[in-house]
VEXDREN-2710 file (C-alpha; in Angstrom, 1 decimal):
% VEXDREN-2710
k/r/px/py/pz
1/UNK/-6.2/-9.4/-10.7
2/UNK/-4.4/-8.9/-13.8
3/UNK/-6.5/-11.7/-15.5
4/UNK/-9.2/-9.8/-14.7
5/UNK/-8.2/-6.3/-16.0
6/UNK/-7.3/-7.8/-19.1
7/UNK/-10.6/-9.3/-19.8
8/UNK/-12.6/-6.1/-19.2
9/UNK/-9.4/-4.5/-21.2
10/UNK/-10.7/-7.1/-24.2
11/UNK/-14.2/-6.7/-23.9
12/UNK/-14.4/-3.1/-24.7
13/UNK/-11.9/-3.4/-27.1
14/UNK/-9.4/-1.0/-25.4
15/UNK/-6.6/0.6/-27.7
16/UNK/-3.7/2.8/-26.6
17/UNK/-3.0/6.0/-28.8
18/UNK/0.3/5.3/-29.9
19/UNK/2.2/8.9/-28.6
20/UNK/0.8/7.9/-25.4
21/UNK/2.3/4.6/-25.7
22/UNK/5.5/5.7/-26.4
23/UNK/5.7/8.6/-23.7
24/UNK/4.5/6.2/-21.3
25/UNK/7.1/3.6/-22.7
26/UNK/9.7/5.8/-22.2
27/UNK/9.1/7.0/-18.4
28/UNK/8.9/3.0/-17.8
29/UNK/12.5/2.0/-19.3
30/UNK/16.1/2.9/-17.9
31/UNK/17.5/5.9/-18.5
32/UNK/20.7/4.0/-19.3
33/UNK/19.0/3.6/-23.1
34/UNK/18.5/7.1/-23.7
35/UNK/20.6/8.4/-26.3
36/UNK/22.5/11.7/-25.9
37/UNK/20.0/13.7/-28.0
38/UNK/17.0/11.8/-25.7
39/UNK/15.7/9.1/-28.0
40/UNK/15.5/5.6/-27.3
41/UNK/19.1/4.2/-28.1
42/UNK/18.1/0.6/-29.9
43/UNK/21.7/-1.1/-29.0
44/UNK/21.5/-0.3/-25.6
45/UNK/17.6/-1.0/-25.6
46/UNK/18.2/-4.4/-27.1
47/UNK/21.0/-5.2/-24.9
48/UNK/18.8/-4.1/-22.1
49/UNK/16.5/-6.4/-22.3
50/UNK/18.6/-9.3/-22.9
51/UNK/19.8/-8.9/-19.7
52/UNK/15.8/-10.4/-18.8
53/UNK/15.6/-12.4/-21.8
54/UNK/13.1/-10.8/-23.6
55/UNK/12.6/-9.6/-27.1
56/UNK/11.6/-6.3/-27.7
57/UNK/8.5/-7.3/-29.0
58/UNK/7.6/-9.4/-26.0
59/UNK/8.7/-6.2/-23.5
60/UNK/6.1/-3.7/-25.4
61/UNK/3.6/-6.3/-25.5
62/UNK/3.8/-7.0/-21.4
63/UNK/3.9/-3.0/-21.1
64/UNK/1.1/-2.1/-23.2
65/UNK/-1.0/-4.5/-21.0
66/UNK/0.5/-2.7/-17.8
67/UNK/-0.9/0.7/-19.9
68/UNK/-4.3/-0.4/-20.4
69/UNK/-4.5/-2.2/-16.7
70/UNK/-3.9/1.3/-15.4
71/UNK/-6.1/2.8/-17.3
72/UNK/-9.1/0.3/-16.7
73/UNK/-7.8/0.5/-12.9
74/UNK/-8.0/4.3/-13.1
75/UNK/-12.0/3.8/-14.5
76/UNK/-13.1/1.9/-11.7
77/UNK/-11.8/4.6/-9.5
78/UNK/-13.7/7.1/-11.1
79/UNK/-16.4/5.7/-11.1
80/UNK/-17.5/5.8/-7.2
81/UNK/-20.9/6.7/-6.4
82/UNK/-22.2/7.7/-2.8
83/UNK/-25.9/7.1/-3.0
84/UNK/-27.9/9.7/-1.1
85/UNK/-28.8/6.8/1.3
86/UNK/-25.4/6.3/2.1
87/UNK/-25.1/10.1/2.8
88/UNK/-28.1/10.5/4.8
89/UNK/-26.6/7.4/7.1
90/UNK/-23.5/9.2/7.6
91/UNK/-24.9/12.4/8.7
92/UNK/-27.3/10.3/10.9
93/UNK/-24.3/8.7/12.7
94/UNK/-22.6/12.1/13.5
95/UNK/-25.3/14.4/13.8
96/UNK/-29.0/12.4/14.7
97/UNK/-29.0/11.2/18.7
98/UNK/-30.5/8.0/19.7
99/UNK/-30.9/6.0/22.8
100/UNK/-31.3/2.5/23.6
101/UNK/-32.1/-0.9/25.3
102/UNK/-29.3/-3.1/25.8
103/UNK/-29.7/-6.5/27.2
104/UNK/-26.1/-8.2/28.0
105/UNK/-25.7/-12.3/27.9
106/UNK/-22.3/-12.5/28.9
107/UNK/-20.8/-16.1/28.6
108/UNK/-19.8/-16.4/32.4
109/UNK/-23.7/-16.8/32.7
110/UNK/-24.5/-19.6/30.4
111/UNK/-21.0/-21.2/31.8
112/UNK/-22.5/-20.9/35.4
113/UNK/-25.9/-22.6/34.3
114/UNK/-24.5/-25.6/32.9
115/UNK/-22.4/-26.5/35.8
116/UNK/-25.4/-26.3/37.9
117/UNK/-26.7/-29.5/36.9
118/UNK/-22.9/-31.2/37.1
119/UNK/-23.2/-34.6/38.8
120/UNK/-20.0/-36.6/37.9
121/UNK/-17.2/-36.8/35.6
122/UNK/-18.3/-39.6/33.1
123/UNK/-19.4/-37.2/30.6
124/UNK/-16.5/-35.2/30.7
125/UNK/-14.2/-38.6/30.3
126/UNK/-16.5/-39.3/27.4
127/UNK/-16.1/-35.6/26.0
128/UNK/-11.9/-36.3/26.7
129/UNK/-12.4/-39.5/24.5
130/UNK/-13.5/-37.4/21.8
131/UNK/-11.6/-34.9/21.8
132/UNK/-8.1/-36.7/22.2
133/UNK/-6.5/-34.7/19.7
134/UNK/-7.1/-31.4/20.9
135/UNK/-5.0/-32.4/23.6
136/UNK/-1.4/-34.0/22.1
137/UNK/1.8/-32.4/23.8
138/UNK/3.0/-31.4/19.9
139/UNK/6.8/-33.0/18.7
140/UNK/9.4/-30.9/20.5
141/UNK/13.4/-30.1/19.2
142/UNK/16.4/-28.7/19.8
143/UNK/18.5/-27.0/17.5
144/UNK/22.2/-25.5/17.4
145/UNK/22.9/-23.1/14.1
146/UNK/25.5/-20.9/13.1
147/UNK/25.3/-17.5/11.2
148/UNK/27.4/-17.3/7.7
149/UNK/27.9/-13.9/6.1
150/UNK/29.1/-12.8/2.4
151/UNK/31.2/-9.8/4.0
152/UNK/33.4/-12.2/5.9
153/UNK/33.7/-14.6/2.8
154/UNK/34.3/-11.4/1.1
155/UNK/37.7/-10.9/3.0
156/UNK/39.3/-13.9/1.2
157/UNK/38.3/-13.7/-2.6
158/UNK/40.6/-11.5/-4.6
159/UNK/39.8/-9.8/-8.1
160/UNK/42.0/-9.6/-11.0
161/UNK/42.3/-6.9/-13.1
162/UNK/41.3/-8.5/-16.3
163/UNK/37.7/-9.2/-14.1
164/UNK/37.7/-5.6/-13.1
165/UNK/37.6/-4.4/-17.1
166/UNK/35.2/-6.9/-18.2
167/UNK/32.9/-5.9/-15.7
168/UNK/33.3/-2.3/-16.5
169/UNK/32.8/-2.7/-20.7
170/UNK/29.5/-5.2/-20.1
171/UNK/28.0/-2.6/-17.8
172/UNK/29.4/1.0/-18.3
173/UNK/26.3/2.1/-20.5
174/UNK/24.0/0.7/-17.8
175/UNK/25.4/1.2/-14.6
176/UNK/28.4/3.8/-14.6
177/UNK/26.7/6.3/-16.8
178/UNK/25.9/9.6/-17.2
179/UNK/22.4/10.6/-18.5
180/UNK/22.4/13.8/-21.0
181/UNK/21.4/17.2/-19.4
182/UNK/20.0/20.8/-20.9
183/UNK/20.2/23.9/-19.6
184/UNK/17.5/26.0/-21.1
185/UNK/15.2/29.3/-20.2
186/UNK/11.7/29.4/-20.4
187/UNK/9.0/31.9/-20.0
188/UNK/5.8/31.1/-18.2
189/UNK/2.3/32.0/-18.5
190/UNK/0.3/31.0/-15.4
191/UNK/-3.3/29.4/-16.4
192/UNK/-4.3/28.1/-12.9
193/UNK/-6.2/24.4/-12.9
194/UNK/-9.1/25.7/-12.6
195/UNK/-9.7/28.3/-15.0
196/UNK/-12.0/29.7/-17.2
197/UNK/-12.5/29.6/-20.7
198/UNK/-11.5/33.3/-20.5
199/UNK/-8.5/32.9/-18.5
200/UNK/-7.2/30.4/-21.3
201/UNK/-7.9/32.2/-24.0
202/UNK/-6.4/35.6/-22.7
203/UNK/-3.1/33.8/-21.1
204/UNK/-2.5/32.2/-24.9
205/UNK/-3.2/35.4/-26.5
206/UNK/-0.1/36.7/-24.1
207/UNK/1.8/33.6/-25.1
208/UNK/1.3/34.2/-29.1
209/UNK/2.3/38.0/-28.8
210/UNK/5.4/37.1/-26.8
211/UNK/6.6/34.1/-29.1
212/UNK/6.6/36.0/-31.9
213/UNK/9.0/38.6/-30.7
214/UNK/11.0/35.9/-29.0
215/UNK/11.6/34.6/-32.6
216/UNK/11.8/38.0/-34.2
217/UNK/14.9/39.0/-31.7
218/UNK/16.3/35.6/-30.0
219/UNK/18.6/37.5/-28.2
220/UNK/15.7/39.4/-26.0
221/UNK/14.5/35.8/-24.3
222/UNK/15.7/36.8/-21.5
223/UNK/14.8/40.0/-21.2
224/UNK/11.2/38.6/-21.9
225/UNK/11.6/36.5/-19.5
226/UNK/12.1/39.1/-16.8
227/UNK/9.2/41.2/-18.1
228/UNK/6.2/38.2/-19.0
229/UNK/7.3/35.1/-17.4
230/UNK/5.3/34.2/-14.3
231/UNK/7.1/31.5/-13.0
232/UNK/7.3/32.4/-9.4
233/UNK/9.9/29.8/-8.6
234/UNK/12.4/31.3/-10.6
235/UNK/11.8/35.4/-10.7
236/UNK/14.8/37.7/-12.3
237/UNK/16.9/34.8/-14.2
238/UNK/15.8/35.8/-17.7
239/UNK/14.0/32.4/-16.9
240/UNK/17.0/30.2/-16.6
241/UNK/17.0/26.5/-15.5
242/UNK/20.3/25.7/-15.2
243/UNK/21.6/21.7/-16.3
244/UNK/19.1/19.2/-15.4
245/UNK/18.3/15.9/-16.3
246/UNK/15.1/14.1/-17.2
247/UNK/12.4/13.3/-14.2
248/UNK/13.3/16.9/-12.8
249/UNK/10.5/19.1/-14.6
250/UNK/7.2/18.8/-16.1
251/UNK/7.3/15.8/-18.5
252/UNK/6.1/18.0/-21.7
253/UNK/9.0/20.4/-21.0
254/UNK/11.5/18.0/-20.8
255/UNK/10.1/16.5/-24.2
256/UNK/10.7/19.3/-25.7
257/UNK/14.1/20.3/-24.3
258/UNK/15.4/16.7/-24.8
259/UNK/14.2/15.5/-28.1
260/UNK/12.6/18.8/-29.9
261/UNK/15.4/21.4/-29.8
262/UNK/18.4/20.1/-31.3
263/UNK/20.5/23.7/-31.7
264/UNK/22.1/25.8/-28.7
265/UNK/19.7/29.6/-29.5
266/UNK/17.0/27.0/-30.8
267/UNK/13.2/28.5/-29.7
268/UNK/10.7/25.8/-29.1
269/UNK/6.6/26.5/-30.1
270/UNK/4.2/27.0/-27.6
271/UNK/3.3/24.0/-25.6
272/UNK/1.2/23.4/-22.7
273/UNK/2.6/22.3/-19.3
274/UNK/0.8/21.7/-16.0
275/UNK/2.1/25.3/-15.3
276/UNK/0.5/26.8/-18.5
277/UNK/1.3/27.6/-21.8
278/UNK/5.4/28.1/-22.0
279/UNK/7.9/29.2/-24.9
280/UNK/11.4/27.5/-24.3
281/UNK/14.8/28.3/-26.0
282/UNK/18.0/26.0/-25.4
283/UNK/21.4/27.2/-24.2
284/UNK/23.3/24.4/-23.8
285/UNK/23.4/20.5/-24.1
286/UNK/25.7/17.8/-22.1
287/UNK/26.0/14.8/-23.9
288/UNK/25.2/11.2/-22.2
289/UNK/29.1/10.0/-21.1
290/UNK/30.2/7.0/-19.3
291/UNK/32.4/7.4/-15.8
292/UNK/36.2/6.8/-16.3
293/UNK/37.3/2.8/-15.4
294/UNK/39.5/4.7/-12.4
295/UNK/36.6/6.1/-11.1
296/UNK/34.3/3.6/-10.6
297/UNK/37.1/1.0/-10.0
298/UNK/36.3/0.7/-6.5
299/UNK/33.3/0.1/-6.9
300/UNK/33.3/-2.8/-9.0
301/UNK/35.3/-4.9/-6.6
302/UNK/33.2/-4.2/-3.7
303/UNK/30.2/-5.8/-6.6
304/UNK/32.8/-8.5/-7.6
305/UNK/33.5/-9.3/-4.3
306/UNK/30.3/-9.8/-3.5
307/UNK/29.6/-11.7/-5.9
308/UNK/32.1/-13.9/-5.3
309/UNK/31.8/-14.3/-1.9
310/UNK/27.8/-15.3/-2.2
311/UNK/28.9/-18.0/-4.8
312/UNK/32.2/-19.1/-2.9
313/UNK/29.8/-19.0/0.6
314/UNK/27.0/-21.2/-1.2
315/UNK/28.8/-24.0/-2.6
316/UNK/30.6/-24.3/0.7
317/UNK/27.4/-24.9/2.6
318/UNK/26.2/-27.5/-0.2
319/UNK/29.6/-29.5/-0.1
320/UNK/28.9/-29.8/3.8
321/UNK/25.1/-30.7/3.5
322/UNK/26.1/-33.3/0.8
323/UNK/28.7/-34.7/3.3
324/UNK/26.3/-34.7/6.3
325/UNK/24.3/-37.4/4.2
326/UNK/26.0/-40.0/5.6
327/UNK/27.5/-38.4/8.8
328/UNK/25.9/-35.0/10.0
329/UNK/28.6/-34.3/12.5
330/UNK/30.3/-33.0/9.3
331/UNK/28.3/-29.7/10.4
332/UNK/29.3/-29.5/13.2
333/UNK/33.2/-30.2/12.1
334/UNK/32.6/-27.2/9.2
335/UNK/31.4/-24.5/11.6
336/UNK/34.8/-25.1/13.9
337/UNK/37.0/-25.5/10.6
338/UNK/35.6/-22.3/9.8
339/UNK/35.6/-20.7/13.8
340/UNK/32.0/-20.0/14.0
341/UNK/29.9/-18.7/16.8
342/UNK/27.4/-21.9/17.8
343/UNK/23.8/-20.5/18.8
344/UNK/21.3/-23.3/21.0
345/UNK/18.1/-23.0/20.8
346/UNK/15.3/-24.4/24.0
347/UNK/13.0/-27.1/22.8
348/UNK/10.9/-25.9/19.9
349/UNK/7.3/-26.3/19.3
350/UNK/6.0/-26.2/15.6
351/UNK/4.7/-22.7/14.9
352/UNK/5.9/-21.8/18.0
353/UNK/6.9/-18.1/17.5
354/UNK/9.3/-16.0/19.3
355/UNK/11.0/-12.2/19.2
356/UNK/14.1/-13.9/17.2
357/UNK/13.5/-13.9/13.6
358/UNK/16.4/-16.6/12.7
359/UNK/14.7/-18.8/15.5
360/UNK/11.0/-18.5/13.6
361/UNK/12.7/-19.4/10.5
362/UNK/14.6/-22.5/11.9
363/UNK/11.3/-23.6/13.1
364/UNK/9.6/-23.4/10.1
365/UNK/12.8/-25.7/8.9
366/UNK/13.0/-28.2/11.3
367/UNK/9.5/-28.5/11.1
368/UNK/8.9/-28.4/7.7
369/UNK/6.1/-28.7/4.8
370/UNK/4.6/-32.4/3.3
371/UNK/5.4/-33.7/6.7
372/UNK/8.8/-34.1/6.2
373/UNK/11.1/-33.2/8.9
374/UNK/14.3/-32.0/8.1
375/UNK/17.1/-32.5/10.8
376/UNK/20.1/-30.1/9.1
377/UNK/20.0/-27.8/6.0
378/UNK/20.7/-24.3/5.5
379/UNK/19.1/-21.2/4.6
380/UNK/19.1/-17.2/3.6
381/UNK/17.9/-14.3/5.3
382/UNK/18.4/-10.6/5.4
383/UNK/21.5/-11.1/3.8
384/UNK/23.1/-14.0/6.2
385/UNK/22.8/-17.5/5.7
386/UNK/22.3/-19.6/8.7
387/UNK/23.5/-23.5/8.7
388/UNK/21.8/-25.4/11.2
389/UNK/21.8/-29.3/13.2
390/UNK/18.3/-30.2/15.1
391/UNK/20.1/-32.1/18.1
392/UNK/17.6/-33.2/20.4
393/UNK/13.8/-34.6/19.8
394/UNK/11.0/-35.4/22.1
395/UNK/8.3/-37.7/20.5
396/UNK/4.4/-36.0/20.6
397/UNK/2.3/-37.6/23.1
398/UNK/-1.8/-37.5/24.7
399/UNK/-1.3/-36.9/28.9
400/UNK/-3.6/-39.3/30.9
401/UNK/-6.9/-37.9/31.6
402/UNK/-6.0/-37.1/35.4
403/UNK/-3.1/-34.9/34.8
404/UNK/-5.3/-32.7/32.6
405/UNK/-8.4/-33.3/34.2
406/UNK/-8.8/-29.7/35.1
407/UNK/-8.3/-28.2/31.5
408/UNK/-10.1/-30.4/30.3
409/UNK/-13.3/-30.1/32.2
410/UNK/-13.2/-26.4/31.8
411/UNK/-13.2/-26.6/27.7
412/UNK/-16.7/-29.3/28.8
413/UNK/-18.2/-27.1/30.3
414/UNK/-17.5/-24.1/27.6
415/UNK/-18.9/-26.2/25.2
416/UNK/-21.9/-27.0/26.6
417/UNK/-22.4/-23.3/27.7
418/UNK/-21.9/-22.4/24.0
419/UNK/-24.9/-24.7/22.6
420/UNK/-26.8/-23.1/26.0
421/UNK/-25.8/-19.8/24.6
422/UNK/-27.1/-20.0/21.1
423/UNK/-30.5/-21.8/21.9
424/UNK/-31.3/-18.8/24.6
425/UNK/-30.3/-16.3/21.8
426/UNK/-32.6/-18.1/19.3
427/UNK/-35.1/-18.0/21.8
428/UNK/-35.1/-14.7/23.2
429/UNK/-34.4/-12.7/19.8
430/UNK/-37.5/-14.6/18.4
431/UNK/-39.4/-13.3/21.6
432/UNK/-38.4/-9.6/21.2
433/UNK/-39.0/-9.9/17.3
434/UNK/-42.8/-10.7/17.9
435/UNK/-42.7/-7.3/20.2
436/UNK/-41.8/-8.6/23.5
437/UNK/-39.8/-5.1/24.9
438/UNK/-36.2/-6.3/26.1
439/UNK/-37.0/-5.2/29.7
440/UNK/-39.5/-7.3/30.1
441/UNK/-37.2/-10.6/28.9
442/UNK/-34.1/-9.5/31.0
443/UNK/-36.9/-9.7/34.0
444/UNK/-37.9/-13.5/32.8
445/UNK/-34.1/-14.5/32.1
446/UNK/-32.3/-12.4/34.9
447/UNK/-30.2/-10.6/32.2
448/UNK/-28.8/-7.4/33.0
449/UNK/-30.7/-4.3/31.5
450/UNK/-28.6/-1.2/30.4
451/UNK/-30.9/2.0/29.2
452/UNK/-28.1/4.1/27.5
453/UNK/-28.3/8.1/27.4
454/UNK/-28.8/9.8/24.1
455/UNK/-25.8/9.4/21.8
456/UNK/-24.7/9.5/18.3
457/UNK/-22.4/7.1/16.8
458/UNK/-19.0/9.2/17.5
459/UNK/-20.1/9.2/21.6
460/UNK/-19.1/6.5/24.2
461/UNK/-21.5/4.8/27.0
462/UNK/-19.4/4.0/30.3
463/UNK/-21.9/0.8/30.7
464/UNK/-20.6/-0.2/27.4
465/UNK/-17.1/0.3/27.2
466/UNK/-16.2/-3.0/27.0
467/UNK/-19.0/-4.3/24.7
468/UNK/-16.5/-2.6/21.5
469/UNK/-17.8/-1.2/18.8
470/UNK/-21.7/-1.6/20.1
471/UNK/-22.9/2.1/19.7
472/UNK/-21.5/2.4/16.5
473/UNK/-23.7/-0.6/15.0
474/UNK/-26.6/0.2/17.3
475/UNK/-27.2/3.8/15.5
476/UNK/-28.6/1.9/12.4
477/UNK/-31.5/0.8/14.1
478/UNK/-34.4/3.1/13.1
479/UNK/-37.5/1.5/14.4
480/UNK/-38.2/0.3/18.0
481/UNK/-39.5/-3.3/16.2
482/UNK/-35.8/-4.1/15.1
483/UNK/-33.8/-5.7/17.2
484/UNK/-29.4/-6.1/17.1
485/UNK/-27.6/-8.6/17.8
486/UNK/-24.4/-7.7/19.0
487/UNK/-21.0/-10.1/19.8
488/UNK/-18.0/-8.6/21.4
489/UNK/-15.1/-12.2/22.3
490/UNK/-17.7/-14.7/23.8
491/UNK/-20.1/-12.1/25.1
492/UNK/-23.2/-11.7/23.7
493/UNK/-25.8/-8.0/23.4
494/UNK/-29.2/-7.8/22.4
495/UNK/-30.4/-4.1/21.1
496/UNK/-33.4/-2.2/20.6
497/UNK/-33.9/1.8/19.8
498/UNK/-36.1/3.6/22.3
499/UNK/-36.0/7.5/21.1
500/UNK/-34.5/9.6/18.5
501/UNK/-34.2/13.1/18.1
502/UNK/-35.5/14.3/14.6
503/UNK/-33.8/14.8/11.5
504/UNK/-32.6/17.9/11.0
505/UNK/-33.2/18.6/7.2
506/UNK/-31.3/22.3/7.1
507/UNK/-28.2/21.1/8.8
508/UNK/-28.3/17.9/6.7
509/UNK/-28.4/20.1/3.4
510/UNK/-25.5/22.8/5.1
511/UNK/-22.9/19.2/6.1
512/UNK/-24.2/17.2/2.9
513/UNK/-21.7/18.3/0.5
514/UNK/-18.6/18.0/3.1
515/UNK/-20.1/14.2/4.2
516/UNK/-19.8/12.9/0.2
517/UNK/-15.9/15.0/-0.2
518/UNK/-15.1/13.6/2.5
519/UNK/-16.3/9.6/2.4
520/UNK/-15.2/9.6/-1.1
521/UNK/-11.8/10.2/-0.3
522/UNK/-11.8/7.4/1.7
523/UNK/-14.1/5.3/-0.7
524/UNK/-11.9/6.0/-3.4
525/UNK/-9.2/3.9/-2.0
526/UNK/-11.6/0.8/-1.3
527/UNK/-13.0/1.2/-5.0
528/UNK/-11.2/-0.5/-7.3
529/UNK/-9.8/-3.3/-4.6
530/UNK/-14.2/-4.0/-4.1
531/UNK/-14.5/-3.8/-8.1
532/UNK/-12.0/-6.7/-8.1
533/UNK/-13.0/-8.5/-5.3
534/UNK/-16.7/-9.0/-6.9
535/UNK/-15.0/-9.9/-10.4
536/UNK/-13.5/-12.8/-8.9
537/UNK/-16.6/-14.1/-7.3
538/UNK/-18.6/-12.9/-10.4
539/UNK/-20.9/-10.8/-9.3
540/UNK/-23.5/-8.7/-11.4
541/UNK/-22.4/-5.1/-11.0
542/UNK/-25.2/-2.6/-11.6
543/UNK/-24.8/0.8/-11.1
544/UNK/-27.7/3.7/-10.3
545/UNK/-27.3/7.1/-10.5
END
């Protein structure tokens, strides 16, 4: 996908403006390298992103092609289109009643017909004979494991105090730190999202006016506030927000308050929010800080520990998988050693599935990839590892014909009633496409005839109910020539219109609007996941309006 995005990125020769590159740059990063006044700090930046092994250069190059895969992703979705086709359809299903023939082929009959003409078993020996495979008693084990986890490992490992402070001075400006916070007032004026021209004007006009005495007296911001703010989240503070810290307000405020306004009493310009137009004035500034060693000492020997214990656990279970090389009763000696709890499994099928997630993954060892079977290992999950011994084996094998003659006569005669099936359905959709009614064929086949009521494509038939989604697809049909062929598990329908009810042009004009809001809501999120779908199979994409 990303391969993709880039290349239509390329061909149109995208570019990023660079203030939105850095804004967006700076929402992406940790807030553990923003500097007490709110800028990027470059030490911690740096050091940052050694931590994945990246230069800065390589970082801003990966993210600028996130940016522009947003934005190309953000196109696509855009650009849906509901053709008035599409809309008419829609309406049709809900609101334009049809009824229909249904003839039903269900697969018991075609079963039924090819056992009439059964005389004796040599062709289904022959069909056995061919089919061999299909009928192997898969490779069966048994397997005993035992459940390993880094808490109890935890118990024994013991950190010094000279780990404890080395932990803390690598990671007290990432982890253990406190991000910068304002407290600032601000006054308000609403512009809703979907105002006029007029509104805008008239609401900066207010704005302007009240600036300029804000500046004139600083010391009346608050009483402005209480007079000409509308912020009706915050009414009869003199517009306060007490300390926040970034990701709590509207992004432009918070560029302001953290990077623009340096001075306690400082008044910011104008600036435009998703709220409106706002005037803001800074009262007060905590600088970034790091938490105390003692505070957060605790902590880091709980993460030590941790640590510790998932290293200390891991090599223990490779020095006991490297012994059970050449003797794998060394597991088994390990997991008493060590007091474990020993869990059996039955005999195990391959892909055999079950309600115990350890048990699916043991099978999927025991049985593993490129055919080759391992018989101990270990492995993660959810936090646990779980060391394991296969202990018992029974070899694959094909049953004698006569102890599954009975399965294997059934599957004969579904076969044969499956290439009955799709020659009848050739030949009897070929009759009703030349105009024969369906009626008329159910009375030459003996099918069973259903004539449904009037319905739209929201309504159930009782006839039907188990024939799934059959009136849904059936409303497409628009002419009594066309003819649906329906399959619901092995059962086959065959459908033709009979009547519809007319179109009702008004109504359609009164819903039309509501059918497109809604279906592109739903469109919308199928969009860009279609856009890329015919990209990789490279389509020709042609849009009409």
């Amino acid at each position: 996908n990303n391969k993709l995005l880039d290349g239509i990125s390329f061909d149109f020769n995208m570019r990023l403006d660079q203030k939105y590159f850095i804004e967006e740059l700076g929402n992406s990063v940790s807030s553990a390298i923003v500097d007490q006044t709110g800028r990027i700090n470059m030490d911690a930046y740096q050091r940052y992103l050694s931590r994945f092994h990246m230069s800065v250069s390589d970082f801003e190059e990966s993210k600028e092609g996130d940016f522009k895969r947003n934005q190309v992703k953000s196109f696509m979705e855009a650009s849906e289109y509901l053709s008035e086709n599409e809309v008419k359809e829609l309406f049709e299903h809900e609101n334009v009643k049809k009824n229909f023939f249904v003839a039903v082929l269900p697969f018991d009959y075609f079963v039924k017909e090819t056992k009439k003409n059964a005389t004796d078993t040599a062709p289904i020996e022959v069909f056995f004979k061919k089919n061999k495979a299909n009928y192997c008693i898969g490779e069966k084990r048994k397997a005993q494991y035992w459940i390993l986890t880094a808490e109890e490992y935890a118990k024994k490992i013991i950190v010094d105090d000279k780990s404890i402070e080395n932990f803390y001075e690598r990671n007290k400006f990432s982890l253990y730190r406190i991000p910068p916070k304002v407290k600032i007032r601000t006054i308000v004026f609403s512009v809703p999202s979907d105002a006029s021209p007029d509104v805008v004007i008239s609401a900066e006009r207010k704005a302007k006016n009240i600036y300029k005495r804000a500046i004139e007296n600083p010391d009346s911001f608050a009483k402005l506030a209480n007079e000409y703010s509308q912020d009706k989240t915050n009414p009869g503070k003199g517009g306060l927000l007490d300390f926040f810290s970034r990701g709590t307000y509207d992004p432009e405020l918070e560029r302001v308050a953290f990077l623009v306004l340096k001075e306690k009493g400082e008044i910011s310009e104008i600036i435009k929010t998703k709220r409106g137009f706002e005037i803001i004035k800074l009262e007060d500034r905590v600088l970034a800080k790091e938490k105390s060693l003692e505070n957060v000492r605790d902590d880091i020997i709980k993460t030590l520990k941790k640590r510790k214990s998932i290293t200390s656990l891991k090599g223990d279970l490779e020095v006991v998988i490297r012994k059970a090389r050449s003797n794998k009763d060394e597991i088994v000696s390990f997991a008493q050693k060590n007091k474990l709890t020993t869990n059996k499994t039955n005999f195990l099928y391959k892909d055999e599935t079950s309600d115990n997630e350890i048990v699916n993954e043991l099978n999927a060892k025991i049985f593993s990839q490129d055919g080759k079977n391992t018989i101990y290992g270990y492995f993660a999950q959810k936090g646990k590892h779980i060391l394991y011994v296969v202990t018992d084996t029974q070899k694959s094998f094909i049953p004698d014909f006569n102890k599954i003659e009975e399965d294997v006569t059934k599957d004969y005669y579904e076969e044969q009633a499956e290439k009955l099936q799709k020659e009848t359905l050739n030949e009897v959709r070929q009759k009703a496409l030349q105009g024969l009614q369906l009626n008329d064929i159910c009375k030459e086949y003996n099918f069973k005839l259903i004539k449904t009521k009037k319905v739209t494509g929201t309504e159930k038939v009782d006839e039907l109910k188990d024939a799934g989604q059959i009136i849904e697809k059936a409303v497409a049909l628009t002419d009594p020539k066309q003819v649906l062929l329906y399959k619901h598990d092995r059962d086959n329908y065959l459908v033709q219109l009979r009547e519809q009810d007319d179109f009702d042009i008004a109504k359609y004009q009164k819903a039309r609007k509501k059918i497109i809001q809604d279906e592109k809501v739903i469109k919308k999120r199928l969009y860009y996941e279609a856009f890329i779908a015919s990209l990789k199979r490279n389509a020709r994409i042609e849009i009409y309006k």
